[in-house]
N, CA, C and O atoms as a GROMACS GRO file, in nm:
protein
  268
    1UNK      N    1  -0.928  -1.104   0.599
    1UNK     CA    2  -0.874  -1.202   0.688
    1UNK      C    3  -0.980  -1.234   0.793
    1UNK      O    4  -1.046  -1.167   0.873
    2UNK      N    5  -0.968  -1.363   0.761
    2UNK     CA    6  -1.139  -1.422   0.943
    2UNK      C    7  -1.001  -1.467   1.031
    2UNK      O    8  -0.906  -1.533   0.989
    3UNK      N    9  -1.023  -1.404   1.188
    3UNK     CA   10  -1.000  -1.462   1.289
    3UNK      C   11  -1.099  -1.492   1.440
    3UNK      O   12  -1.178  -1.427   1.509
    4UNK      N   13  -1.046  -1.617   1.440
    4UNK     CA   14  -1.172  -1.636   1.526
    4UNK      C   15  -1.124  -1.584   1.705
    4UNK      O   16  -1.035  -1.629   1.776
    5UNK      N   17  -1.222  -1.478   1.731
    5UNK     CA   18  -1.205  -1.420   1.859
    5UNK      C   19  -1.286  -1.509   1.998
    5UNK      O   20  -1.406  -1.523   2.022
    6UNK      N   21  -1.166  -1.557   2.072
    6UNK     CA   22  -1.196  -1.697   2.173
    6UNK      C   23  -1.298  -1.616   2.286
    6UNK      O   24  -1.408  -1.663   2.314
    7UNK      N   25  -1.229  -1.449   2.367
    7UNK     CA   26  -1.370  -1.389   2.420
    7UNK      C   27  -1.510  -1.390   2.376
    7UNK      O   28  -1.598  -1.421   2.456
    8UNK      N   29  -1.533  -1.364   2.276
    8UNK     CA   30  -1.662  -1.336   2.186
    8UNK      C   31  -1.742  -1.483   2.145
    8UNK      O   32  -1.863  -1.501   2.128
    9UNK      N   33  -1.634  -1.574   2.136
    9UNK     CA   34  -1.706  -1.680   2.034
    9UNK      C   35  -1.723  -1.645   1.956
    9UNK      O   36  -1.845  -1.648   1.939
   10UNK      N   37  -1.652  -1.587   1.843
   10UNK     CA   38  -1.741  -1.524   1.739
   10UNK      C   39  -1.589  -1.550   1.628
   10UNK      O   40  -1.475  -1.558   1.672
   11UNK      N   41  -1.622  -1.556   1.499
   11UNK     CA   42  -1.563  -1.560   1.401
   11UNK      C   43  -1.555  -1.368   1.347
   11UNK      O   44  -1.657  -1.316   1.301
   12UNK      N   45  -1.417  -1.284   1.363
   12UNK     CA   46  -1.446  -1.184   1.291
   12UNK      C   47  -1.384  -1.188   1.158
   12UNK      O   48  -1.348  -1.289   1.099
   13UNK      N   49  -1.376  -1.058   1.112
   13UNK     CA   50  -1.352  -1.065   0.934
   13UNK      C   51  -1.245  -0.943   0.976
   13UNK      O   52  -1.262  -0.876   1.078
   14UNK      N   53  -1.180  -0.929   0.923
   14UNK     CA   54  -1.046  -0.807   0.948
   14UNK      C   55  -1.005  -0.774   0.800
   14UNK      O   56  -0.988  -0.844   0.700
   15UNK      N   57  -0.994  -0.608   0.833
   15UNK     CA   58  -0.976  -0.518   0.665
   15UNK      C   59  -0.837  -0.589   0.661
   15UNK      O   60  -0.771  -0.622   0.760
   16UNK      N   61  -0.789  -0.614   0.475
   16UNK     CA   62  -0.670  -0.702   0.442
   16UNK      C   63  -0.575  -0.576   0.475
   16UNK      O   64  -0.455  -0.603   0.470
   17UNK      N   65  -0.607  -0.452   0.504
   17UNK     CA   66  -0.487  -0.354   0.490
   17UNK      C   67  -0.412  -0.358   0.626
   17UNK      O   68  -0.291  -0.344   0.644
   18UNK      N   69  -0.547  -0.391   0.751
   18UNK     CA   70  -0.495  -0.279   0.866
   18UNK      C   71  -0.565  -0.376   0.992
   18UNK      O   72  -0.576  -0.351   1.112
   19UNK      N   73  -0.595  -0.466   0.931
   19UNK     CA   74  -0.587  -0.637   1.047
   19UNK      C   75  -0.671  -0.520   1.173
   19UNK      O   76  -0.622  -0.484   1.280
   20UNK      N   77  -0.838  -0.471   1.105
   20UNK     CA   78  -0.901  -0.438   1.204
   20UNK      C   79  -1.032  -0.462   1.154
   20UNK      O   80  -1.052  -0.455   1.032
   21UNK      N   81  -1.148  -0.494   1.255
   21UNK     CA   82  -1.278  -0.441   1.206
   21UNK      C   83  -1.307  -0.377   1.111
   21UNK      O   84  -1.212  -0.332   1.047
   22UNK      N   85  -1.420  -0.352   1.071
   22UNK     CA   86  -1.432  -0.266   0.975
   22UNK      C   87  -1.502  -0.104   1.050
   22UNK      O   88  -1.514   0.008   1.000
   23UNK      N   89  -1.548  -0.174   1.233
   23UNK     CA   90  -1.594  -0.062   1.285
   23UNK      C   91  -1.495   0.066   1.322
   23UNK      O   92  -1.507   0.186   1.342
   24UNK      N   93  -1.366  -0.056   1.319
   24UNK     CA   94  -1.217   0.014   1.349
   24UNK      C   95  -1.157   0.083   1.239
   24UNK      O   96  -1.103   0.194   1.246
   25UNK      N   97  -1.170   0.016   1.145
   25UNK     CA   98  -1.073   0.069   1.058
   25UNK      C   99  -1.094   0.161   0.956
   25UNK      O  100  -1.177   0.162   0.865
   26UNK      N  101  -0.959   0.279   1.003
   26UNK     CA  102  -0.940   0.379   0.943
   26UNK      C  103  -0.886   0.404   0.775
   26UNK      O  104  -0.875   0.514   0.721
   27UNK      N  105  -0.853   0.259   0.709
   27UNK     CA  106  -0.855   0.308   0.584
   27UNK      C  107  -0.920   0.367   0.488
   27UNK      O  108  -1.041   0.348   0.499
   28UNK      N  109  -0.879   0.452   0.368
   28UNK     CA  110  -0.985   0.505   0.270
   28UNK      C  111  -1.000   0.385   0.235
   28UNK      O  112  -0.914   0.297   0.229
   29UNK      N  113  -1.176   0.378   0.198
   29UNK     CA  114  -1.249   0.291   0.160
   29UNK      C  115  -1.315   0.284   0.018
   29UNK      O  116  -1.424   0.331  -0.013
   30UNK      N  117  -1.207   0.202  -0.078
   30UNK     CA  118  -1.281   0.229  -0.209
   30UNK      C  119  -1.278   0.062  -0.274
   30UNK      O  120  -1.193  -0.026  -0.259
   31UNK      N  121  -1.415   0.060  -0.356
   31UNK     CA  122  -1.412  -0.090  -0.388
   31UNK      C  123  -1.254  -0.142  -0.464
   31UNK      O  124  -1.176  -0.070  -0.528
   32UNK      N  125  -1.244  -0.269  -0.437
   32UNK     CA  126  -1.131  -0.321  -0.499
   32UNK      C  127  -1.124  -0.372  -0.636
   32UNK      O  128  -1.034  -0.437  -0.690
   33UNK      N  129  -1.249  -0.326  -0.687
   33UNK     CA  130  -1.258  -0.373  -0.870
   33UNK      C  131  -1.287  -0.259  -0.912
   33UNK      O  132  -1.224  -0.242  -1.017
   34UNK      N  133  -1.360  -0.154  -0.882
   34UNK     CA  134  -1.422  -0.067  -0.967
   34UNK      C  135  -1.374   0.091  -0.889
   34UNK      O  136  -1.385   0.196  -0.952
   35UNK      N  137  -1.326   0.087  -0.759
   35UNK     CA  138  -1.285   0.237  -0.699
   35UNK      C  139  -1.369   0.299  -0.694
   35UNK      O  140  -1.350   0.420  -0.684
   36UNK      N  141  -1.511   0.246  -0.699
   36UNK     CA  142  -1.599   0.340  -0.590
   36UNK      C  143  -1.573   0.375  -0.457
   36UNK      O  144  -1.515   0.319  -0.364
   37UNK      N  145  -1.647   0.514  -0.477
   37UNK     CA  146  -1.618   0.552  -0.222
   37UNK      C  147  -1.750   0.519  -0.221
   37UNK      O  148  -1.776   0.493  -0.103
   38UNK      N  149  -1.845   0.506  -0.284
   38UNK     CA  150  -1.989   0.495  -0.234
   38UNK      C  151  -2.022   0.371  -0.198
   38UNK      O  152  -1.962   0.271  -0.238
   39UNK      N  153  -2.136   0.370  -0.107
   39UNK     CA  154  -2.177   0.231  -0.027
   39UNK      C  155  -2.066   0.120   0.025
   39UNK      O  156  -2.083   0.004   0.060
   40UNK      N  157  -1.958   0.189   0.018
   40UNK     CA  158  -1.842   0.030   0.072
   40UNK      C  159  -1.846   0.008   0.145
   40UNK      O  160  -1.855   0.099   0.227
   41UNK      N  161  -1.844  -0.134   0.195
   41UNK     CA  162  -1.882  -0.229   0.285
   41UNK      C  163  -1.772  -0.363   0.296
   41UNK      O  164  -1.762  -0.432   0.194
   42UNK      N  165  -1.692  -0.399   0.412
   42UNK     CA  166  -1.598  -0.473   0.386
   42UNK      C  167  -1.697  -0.622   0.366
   42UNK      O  168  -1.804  -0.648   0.421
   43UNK      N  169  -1.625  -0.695   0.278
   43UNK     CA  170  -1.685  -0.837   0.274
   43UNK      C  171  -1.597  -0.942   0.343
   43UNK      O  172  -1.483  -0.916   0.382
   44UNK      N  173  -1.648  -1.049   0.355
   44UNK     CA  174  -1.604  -1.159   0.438
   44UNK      C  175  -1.455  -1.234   0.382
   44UNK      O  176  -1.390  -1.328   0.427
   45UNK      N  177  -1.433  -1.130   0.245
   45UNK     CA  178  -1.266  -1.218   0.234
   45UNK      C  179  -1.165  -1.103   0.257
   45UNK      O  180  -1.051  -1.125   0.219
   46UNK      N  181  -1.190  -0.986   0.313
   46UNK     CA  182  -1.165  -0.859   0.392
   46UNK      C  183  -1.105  -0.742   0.310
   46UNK      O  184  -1.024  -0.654   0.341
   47UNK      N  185  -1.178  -0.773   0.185
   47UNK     CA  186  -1.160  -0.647   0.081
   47UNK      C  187  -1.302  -0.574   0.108
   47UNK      O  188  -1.397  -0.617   0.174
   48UNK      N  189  -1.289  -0.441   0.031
   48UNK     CA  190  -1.396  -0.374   0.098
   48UNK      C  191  -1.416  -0.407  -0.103
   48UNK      O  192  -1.339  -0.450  -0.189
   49UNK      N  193  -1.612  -0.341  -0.108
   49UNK     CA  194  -1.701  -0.403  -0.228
   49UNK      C  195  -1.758  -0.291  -0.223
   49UNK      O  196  -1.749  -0.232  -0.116
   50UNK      N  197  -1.869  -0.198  -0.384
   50UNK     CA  198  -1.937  -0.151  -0.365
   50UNK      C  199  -2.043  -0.263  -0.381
   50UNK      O  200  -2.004  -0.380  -0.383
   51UNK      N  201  -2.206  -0.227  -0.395
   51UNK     CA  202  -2.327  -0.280  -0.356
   51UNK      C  203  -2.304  -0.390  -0.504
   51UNK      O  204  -2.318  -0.512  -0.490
   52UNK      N  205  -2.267  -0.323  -0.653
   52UNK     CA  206  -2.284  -0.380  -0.756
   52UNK      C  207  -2.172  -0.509  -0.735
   52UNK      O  208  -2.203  -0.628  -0.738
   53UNK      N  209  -2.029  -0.452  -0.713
   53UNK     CA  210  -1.927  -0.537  -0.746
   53UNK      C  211  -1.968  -0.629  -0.640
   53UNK      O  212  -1.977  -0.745  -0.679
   54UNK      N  213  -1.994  -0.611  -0.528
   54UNK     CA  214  -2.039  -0.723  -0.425
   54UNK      C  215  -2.096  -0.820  -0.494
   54UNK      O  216  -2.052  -0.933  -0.515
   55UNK      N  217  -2.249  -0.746  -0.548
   55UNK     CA  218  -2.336  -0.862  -0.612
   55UNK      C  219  -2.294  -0.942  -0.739
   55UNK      O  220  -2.326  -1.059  -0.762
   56UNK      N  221  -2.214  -0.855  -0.822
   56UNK     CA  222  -2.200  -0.919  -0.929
   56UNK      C  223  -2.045  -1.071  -0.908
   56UNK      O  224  -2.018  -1.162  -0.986
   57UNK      N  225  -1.977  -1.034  -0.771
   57UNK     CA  226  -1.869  -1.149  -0.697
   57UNK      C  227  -1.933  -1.214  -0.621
   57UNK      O  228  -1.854  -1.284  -0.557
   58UNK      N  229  -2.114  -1.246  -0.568
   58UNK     CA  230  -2.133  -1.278  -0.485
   58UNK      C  231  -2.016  -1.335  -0.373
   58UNK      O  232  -1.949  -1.438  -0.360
   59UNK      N  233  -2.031  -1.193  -0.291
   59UNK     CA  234  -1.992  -1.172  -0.193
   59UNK      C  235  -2.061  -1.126  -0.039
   59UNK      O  236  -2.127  -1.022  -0.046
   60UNK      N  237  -2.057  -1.165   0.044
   60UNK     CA  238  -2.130  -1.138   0.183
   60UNK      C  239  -2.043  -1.017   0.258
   60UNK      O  240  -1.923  -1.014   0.287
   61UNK      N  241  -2.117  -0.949   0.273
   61UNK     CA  242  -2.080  -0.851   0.424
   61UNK      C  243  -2.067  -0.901   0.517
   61UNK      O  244  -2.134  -0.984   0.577
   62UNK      N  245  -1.921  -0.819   0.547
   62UNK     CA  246  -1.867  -0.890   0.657
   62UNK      C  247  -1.964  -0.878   0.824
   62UNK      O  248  -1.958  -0.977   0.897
   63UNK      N  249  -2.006  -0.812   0.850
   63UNK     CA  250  -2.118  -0.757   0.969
   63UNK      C  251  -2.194  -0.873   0.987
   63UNK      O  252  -2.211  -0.933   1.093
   64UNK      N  253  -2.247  -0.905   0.862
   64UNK     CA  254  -2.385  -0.992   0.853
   64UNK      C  255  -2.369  -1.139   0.921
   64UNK      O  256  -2.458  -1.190   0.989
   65UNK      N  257  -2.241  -1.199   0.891
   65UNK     CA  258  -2.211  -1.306   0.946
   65UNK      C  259  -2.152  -1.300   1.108
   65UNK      O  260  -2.127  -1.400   1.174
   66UNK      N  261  -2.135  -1.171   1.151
   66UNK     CA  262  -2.074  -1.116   1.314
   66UNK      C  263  -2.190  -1.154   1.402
   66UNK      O  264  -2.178  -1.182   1.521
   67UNK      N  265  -2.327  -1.151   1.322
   67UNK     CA  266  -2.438  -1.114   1.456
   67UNK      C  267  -2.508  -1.226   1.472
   67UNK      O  268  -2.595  -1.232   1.560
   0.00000   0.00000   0.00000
């Protein structure tokens, strides 16, 4: 989920489970196609990805577009 935060100016990305950051949020973190725990990284449609399934959905990290 993107909501755009009016303090910040900034567009964030929020985990689909728990409507937080990804710096925030406490869910277990396993990709949503393949159930890896390794390298997950939430992406910008607020499922979390490993490095492959990311690349192979071209998908963006969610961070990358924050800064």
């Amino acid at each position: 989920m993107r909501v755009f935060d009016p303090a910040a100016a900034t567009v964030l990305t929020l985990c689909s489970q728990c409507d937080k950051p990804e710096s925030q949020c406490t869910c277990e973190k396993f990709c949503c196609f393949c159930q890896s725990q390794f390298n997950i990284r939430l992406a910008v449609d607020g499922m979390y990805y490993c490095p492959d399934c990311r690349e192979a959905c071209d998908v963006r990290v969610a961070d990358a577009e924050q800064h």
